[in-house]
C-alpha positions as CSV (number, residue, x, y, z in Angstrom):
1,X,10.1,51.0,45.7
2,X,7.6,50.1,42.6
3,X,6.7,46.4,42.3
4,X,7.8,45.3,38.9
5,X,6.6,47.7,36.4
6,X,7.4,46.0,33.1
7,X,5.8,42.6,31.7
8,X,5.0,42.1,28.4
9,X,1.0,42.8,27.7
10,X,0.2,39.4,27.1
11,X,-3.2,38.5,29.0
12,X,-5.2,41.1,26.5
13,X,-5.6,44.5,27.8
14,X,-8.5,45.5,26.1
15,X,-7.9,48.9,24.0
16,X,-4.2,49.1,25.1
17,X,-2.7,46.6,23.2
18,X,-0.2,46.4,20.5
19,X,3.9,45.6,20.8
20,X,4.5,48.7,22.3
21,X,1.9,48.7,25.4
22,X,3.6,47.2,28.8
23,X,0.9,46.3,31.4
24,X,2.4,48.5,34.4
25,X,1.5,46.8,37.6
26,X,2.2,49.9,39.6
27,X,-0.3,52.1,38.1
28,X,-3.0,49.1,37.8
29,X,-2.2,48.4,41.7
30,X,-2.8,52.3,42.1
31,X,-6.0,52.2,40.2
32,X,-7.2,49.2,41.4
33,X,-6.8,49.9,45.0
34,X,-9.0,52.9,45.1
35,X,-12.1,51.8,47.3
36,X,-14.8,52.1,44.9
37,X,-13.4,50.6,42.0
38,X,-11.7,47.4,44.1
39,X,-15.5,47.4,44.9
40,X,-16.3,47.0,41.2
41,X,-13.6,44.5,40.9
42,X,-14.7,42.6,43.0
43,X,-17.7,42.5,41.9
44,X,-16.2,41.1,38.6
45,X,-14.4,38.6,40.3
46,X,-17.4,37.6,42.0
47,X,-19.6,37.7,38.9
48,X,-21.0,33.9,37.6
49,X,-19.4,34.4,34.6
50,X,-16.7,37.0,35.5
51,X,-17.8,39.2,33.1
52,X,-20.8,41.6,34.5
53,X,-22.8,44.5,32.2
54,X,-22.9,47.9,33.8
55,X,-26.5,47.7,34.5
56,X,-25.4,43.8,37.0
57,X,-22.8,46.4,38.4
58,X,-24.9,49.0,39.0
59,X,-27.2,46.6,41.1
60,X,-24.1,45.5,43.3
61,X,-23.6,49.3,44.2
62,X,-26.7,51.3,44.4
63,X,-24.8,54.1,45.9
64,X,-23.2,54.6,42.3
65,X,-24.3,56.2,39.3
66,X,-24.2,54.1,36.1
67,X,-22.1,57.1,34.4
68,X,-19.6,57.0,37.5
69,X,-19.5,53.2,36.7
70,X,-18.4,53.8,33.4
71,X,-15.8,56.2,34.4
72,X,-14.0,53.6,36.9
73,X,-14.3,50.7,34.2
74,X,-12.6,53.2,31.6
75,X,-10.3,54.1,34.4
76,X,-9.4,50.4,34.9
77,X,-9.1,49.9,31.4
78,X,-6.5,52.6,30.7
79,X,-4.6,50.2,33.1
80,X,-5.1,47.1,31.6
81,X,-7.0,45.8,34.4
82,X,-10.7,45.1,32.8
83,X,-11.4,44.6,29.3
84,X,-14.4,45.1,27.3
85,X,-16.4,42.2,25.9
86,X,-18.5,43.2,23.3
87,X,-21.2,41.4,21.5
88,X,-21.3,42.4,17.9
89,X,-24.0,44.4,16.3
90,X,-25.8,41.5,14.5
91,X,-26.0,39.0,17.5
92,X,-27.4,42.1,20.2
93,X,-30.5,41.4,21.7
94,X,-32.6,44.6,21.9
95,X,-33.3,45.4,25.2
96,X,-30.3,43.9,26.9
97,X,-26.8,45.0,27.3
98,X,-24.3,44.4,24.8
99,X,-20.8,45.1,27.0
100,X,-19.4,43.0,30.0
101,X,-16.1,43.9,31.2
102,X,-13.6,41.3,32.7
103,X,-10.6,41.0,34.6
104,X,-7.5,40.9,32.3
105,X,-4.8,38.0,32.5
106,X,-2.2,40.0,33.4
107,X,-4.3,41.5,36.6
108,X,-5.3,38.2,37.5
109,X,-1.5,37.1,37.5
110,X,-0.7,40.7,39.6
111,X,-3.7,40.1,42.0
112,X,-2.5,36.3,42.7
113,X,0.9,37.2,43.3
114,X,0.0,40.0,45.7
115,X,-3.0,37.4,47.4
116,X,-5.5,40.4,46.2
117,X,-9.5,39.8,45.2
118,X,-9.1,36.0,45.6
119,X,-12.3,34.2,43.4
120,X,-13.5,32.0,45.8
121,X,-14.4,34.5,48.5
122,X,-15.9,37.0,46.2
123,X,-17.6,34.5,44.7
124,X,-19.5,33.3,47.5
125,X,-20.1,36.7,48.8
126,X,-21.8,37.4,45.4
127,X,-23.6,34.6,45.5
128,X,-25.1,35.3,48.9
129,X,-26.6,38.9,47.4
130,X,-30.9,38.2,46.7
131,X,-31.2,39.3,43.4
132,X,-34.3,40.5,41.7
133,X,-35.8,38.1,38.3
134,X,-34.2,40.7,36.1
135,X,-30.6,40.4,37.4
136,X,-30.7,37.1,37.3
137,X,-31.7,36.5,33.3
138,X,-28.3,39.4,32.7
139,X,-25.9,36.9,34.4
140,X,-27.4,33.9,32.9
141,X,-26.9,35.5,29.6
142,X,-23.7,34.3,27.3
143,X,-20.9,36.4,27.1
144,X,-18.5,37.3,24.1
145,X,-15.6,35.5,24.4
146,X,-12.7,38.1,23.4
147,X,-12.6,41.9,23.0
């Protein structure tokens, strides 16, 4: 049995949305429950601002490549789990990433219900990681507000 499969996409699902696109909470459970990228989610979750660049990611997991990074965010994005934050061309600050990716409403609402990737927990837990100077000026750096 498949926990409920239809809901309405209504917590912004990044590329996927538009009337037609349903967030489907069995293939975002089945996507999100792979070890590496609950990894990265949790490292979202656990993110200051929620919202981490590929380059705070890849300092959370040095095990990982930056381009197999990018292929488990897409991968969470096809599922409406993470979106894509993007700061526009004309407010990029050379040198410094310009896309964060965040937890979608609708996998926040899945991830409550289910008592999966709690905040508070991974937040202290990412707190508690020593990072270097450069780390520390990405997080402190605003993020877009929508996709």
């Amino acid at each position: 049995m498949h926990p409920q499969t239809s809901q309405p996409n209504g917590g912004g699902g990044g590329e996927n949305v538009g009337p037609a696109m349903e967030f489907n909470t069995w293939k975002a459970l089945q996507k999100a429950t792979d070890k590496t990228r609950a990894n990265l989610i949790a490292d979202v979750i656990g993110h200051p601002k929620g919202a981490p660049s590929v380059d705070e990611l890849d300092y959370m997991n040095p095990s990982l490549e930056k381009d197999a990074i990018r292929n488990h965010l897409k991968t969470l994005q096809s599922v409406s789990v993470l979106e894509e934050l993007e700061i526009p061309p004309g407010e990029r600050t050379r040198g410094f990433p310009y896309k964060f990716y965040r937890l979608t409403d609708d996998a926040r609402e899945l991830f409550d219900r289910n008592d999966l990737f709690p905040r508070g927990p991974w937040r202290r837990q990412y707190e508690r990681v020593q990072k270097t100077g450069e780390i520390e000026e990405l997080e402190a750096m605003p993020r877009p507000s929508s996709g």
